[in-house]
C-alpha positions in Angstrom: 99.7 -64.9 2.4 101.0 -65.6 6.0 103.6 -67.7 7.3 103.1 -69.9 10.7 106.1 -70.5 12.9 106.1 -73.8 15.3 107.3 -73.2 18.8 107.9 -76.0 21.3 108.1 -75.8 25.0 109.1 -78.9 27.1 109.0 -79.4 30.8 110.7 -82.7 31.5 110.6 -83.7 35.0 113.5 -86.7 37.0 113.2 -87.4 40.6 116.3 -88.7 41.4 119.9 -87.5 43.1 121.9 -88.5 40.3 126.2 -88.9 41.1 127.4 -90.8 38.2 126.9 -91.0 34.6 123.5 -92.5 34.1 120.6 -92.8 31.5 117.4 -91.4 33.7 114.0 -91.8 32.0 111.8 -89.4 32.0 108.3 -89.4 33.8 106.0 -89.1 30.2 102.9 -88.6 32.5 103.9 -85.6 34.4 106.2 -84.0 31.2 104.8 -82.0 28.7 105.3 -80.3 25.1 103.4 -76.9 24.7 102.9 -75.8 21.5 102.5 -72.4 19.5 102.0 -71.8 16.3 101.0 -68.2 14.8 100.3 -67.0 11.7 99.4 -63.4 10.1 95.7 -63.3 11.4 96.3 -65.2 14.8 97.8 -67.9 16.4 97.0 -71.5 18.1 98.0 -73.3 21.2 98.1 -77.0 22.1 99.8 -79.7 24.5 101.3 -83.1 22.9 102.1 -86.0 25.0 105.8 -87.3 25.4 105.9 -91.2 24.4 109.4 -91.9 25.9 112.9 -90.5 26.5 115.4 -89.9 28.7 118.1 -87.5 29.8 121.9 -88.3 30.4 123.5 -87.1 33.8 127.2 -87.0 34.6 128.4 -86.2 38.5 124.5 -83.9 38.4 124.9 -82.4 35.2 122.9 -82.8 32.5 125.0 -83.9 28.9 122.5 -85.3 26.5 119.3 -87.1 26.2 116.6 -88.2 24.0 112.6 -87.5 24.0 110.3 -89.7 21.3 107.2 -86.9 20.8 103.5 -88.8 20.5 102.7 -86.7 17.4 98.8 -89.0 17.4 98.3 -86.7 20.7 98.3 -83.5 19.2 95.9 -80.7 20.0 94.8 -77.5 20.5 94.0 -76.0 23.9 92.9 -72.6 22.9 89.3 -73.6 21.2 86.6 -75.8 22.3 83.7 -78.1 20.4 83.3 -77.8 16.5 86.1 -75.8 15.7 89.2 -77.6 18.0 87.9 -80.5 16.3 88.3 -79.5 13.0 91.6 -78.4 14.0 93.4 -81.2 15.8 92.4 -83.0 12.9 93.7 -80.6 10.3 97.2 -81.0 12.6 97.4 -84.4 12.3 96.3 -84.9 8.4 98.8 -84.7 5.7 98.7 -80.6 5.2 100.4 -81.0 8.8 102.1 -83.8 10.7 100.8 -86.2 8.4 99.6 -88.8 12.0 99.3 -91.9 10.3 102.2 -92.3 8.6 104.7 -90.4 11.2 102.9 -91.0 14.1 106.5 -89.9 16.6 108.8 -86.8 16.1 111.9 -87.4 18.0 114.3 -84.7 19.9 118.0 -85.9 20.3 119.9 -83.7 22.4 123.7 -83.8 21.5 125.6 -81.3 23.4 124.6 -79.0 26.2 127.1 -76.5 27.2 126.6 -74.8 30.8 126.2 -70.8 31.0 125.3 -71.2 34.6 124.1 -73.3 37.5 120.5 -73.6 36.0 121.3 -71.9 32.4 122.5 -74.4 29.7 122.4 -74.1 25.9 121.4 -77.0 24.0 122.0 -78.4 20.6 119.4 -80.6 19.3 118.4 -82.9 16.3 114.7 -82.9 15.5 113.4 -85.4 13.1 109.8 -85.3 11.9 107.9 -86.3 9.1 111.6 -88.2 7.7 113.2 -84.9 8.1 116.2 -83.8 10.6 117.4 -80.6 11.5 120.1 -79.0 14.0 118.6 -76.4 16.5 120.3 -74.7 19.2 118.3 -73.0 22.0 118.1 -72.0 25.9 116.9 -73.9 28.6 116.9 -73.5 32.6 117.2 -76.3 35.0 115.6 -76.2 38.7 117.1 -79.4 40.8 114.6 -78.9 43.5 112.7 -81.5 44.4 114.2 -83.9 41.4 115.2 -82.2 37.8 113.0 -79.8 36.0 113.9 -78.3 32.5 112.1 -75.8 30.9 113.2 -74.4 27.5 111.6 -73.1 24.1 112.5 -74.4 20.7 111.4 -72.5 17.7 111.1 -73.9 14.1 110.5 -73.2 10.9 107.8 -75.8 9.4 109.0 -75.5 6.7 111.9 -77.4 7.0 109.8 -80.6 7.8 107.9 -79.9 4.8 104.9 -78.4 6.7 103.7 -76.0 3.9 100.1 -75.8 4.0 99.2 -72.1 3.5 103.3 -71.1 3.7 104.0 -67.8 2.9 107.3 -69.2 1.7 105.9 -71.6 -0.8 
């Protein structure tokens, strides 16, 4: 019996001086998600690729946003050849993300409350696989050259009804 956590990283990257309230998109070639998941015996690592979003800005603060995850893009970074294959498939078949039928996940920031010049907590809805739930988490900001947010978001899979091998289930 183990249980496998999900834990998202996301580095989101504007270059722009921003002054007044505006909806900036965000550069999906140079932005990434890491992902971690571990279980009892081990864990796994992988990247997936942003397919669109954006962040709102208000006088150079950051308020809000949106980011549309490519959930297709999915894989592991940790294993090579036979075995990452298998894997990245397992992710994106139905004991998982289920691909083909959810191919987006989507992370809607609705509030972001300031702790410090580059500390912010944010309150998030994430929506995969037709299911939504409120997280709060950390994340830092660096405004040099541009905007650059870094912060981690841990879930529980099962929640989005990610319950192959679940300890829970």
């Amino acid at each position: 019996v183990f249980k496998v956590s999900f834990s998202v990283f996301f580095f989101v990257i504007i270059s722009s001086n921003v002054l007044a309230h505006e909806k900036k998109a965000l550069n999906v070639e140079t932005s990434t998600i890491k992902w971690n998941g571990k279980k009892v015996t081990g864990e796994h690592s992988g990247i997936v690729k942003l397919h669109s979003g954006f962040m709102l800005i208000h006088a150079g603060n950051w308020i809000g946003g949106e980011i549309e995850i490519n959930m297709e893009s999915i894989e592991s970074t940790d294993m090579s050849g036979e075995w990452k294959d298998k894997l990245d498939s397992h992710l994106q078949d139905e004991d998982f993300f289920y691909v083909d039928k959810f191919p987006t996940a989507k992370l809607v920031i609705t509030d972001v409350k300031s702790l410090s010049e580059s500390k912010y907590t944010v309150t998030a809805d994430l929506s995969m696989k037709g299911k939504t739930h409120s997280h709060t988490f950390e994340a830092a900001i660096s405004k040099k050259d541009g905007m650059h947010v870094m912060g981690k978001l841990t879930i529980d899979r099962t929640k989005y009804e990610i319950t192959y091998k679940s300890g829970s289930f």
